[in-house]
C-alpha positions in Angstrom: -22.0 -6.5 10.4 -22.9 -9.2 7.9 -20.6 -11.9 6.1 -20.8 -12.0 2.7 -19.8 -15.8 0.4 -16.7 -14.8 -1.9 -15.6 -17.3 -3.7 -13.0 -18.6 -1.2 -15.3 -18.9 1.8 -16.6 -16.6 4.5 -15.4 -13.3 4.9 -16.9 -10.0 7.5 -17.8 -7.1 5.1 -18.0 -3.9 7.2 -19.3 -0.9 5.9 -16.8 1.4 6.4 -17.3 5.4 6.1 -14.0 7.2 6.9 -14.7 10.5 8.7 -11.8 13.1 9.7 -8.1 13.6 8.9 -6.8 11.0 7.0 -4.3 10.6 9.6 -6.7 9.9 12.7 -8.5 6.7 13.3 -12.3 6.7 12.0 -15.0 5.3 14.0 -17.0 2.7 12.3 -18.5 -0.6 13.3 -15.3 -3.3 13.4 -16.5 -6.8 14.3 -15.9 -7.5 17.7 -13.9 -10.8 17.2 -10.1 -10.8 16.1 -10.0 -11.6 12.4 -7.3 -14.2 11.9 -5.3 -14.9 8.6 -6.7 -18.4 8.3 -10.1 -16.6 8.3 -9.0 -14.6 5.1 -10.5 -16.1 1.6 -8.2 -17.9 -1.0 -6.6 -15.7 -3.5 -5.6 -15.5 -7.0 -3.3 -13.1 -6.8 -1.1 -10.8 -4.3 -0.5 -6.8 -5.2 2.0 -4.9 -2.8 2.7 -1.2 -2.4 6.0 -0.2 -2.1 6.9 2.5 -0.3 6.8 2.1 3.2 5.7 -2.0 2.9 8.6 -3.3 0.9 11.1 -0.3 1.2 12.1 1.8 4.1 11.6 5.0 2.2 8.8 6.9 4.4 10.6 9.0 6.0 12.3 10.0 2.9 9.4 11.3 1.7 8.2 13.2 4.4 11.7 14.6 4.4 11.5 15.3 0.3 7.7 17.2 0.8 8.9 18.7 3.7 11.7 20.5 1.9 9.8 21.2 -1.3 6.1 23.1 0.8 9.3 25.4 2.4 10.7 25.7 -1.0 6.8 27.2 -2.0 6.5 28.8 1.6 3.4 26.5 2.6 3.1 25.7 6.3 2.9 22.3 6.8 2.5 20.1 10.2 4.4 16.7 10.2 2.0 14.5 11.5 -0.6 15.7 9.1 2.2 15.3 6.4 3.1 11.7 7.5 -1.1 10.5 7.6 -0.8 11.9 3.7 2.4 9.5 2.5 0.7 7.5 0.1 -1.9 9.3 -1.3 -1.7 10.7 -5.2 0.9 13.8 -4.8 -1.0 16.2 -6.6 -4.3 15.9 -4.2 -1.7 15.4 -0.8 -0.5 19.3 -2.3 -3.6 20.6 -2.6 -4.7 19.2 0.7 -1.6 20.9 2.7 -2.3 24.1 0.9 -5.7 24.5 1.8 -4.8 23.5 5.2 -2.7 26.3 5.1 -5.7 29.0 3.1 -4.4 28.6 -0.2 -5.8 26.9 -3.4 -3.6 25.5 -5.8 -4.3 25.0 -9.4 -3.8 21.4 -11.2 -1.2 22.5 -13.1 0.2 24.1 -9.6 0.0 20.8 -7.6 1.5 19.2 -10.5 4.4 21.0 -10.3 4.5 20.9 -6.8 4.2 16.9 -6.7 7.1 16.7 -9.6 9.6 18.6 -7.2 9.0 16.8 -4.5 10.5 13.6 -6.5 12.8 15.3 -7.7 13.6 15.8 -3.9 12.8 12.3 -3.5 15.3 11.5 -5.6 17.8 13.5 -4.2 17.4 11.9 -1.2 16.8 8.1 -1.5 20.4 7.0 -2.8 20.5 4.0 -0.8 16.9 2.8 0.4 16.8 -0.5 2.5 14.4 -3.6 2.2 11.9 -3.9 5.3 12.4 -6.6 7.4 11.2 -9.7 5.7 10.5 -7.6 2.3 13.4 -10.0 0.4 12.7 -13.8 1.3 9.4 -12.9 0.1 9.6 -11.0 -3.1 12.3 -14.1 -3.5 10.0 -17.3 -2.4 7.1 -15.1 -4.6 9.0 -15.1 -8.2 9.9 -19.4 -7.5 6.3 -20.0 -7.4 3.1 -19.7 -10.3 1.2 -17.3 -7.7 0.7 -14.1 -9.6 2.2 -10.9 -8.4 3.0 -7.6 -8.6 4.0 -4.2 -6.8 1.6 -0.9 -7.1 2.8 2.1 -6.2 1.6 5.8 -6.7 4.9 6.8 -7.0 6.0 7.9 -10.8 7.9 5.5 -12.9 11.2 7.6 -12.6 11.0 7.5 -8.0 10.5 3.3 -8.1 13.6 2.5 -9.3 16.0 2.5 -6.6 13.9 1.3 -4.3 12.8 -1.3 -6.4 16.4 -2.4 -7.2 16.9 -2.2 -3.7 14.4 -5.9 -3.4 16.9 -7.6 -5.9 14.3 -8.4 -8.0 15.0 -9.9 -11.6 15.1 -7.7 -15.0 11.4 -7.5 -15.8 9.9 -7.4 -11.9 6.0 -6.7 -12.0 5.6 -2.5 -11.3 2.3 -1.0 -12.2 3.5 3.2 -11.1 1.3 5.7 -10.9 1.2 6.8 -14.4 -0.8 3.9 -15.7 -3.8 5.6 -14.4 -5.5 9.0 -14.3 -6.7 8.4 -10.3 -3.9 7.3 -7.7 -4.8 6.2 -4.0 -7.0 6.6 -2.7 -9.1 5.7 -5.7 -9.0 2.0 -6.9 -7.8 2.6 -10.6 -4.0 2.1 -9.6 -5.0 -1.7 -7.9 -7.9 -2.3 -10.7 -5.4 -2.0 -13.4 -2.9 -4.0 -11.5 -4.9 -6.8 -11.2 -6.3 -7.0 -14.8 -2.6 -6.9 -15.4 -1.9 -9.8 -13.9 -5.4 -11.7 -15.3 -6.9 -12.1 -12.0 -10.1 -11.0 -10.2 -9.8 -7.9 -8.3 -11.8 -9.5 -5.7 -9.5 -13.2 -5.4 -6.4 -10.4 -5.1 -5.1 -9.3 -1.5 -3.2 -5.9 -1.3 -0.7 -5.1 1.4 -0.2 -1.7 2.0 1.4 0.4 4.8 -0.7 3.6 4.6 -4.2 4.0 5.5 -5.0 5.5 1.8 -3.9 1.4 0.7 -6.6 0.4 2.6 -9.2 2.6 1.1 -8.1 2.3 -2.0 -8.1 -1.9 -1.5 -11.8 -1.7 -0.3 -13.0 0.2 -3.1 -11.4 -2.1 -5.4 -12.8 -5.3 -3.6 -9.7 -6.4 -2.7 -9.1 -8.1 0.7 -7.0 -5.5 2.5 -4.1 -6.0 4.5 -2.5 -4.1 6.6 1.0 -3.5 7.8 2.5 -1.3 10.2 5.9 -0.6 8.9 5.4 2.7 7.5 3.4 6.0 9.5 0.6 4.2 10.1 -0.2 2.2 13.2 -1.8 -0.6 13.6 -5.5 0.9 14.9 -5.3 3.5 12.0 -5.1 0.8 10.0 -8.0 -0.8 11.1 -10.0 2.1 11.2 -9.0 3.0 7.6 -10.5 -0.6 6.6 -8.4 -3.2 6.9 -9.4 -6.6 7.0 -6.2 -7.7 9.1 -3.1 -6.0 10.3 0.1 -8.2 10.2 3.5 -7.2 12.5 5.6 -8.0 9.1 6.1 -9.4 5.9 7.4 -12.4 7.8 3.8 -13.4 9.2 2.4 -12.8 5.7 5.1 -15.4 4.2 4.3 -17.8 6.9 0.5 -17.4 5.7 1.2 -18.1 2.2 3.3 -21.3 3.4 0.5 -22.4 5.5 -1.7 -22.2 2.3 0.4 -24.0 0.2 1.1 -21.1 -1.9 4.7 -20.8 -1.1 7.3 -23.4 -0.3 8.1 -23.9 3.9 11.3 -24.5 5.1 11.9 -27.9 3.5 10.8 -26.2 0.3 7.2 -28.2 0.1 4.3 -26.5 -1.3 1.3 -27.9 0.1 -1.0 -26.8 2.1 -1.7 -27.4 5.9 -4.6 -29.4 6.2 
């Protein structure tokens, strides 16, 4: 392992090589101590997924691709269908097909990724925050930190669950059509970020899904991790995570700590 300067201080780079389903835990070298939040680097800005990290929607869509592979008569195994929530749709149908001996066309998966939002959509009439998911999008739009949500998703599947936060008129949603790659690839976080006129590599991303945490290291982002979707918490790890948090709430008690939102009495500085 070696620690590479960023601009906000010291922080373990591990070369990281996933190997296997994207659904099981891959082996490479983790450093042996526990990295801590206070061990993170400052940051510029904050970029969330959605699905999964703000809004209890996961099993929605496993539920929503489930229905649309039996509509199409592709075999499908859960688990393997959970470990690909999060990816771009179009490569997680191609995927399940081949699983199954079939190869799809792009125009095939494209179709194939449209009805399962349609499905989607059909389903997820009354999505819940996760715990936590609220106070923060709430303490977040009182303060100058820059922010925003990026999610694979197409612009017509966010809104619900997007309303579902309470967030104001114009909240900040960069959706899957702003970019040619999805997740795993860093395009969706990359544009984010220029969106918001910050570094990609003074940005954190929280994401649910181990394809946030791969798409996070190939954008330079610092990576965080929360289990609250299919993921665990080793999975996340393994898929290259820098942390893993229980919640949102542990990440809002960061930010307080750094100053960057306001505490309990509503001060904003920072704990020295």
């Amino acid at each position: 392992m070696d620690d590479r300067v960023t601009d906000g201080g010291l922080l373990p780079i591990v070369p990281f090589v996933p190997r296997g389903r994207p659904d099981e835990p891959a082996r490479s070298d983790y450093p042996s101590r526990v990295i801590e939040p206070p061990d993170l680097p400052d940051l510029d800005g904050l970029i969330f997924d959605l699905d999964g990290t703000l809004v209890d929607t996961v099993g929605a869509r496993i539920q929503a691709w489930l229905l649309t592979f039996e509509e199409v008569g592709f075999p499908v195994d859960r688990n393997h269908l959970a470990g690909l929530i999060g990816a771009d749709g179009k490569r997680l149908a191609i995927e399940v097909a081949e699983v199954g001996g079939r190869r799809l066309s792009e125009d095939r998966a494209e179709a194939i990724d449209r009805r399962a939002g349609e499905r989607f959509d059909e389903i997820n009439l009354d999505p819940q925050p996760l715990p936590g998911a609220v106070e923060l999008m709430q303490a977040l739009s009182g303060t100058d930190l820059p922010w925003a949500i990026a999610t694979s998703s197409r612009a017509a599947q966010v809104t619900v669950s997007v309303s579902a936060l309470g967030l104001g008129p114009d909240p900040h949603v960069v959706d899957g059509s702003a970019v040619s790659q999805a997740k795993p690839a860093p395009d969706l976080l990359l544009h984010a970020a220029e969106r918001l006129g910050v570094s990609s590599r003074r940005c954190w991303y929280v994401g649910d899904a181990t394809w946030d945490m791969r798409a996070a290291r190939a954008a330079a982002m610092v990576a965080v991790g929360v289990p609250s979707g299919a993921a665990t918490h080793e999975t996340l790890l393994a898929a290259g995570a820098h942390l893993v948090m229980p919640s949102l709430h542990e990440l809002r008690a960061e930010l307080q700590r750094r100053g960057l939102l306001p505490d309990a009495t509503g001060r904003q500085t920072p704990e020295t």
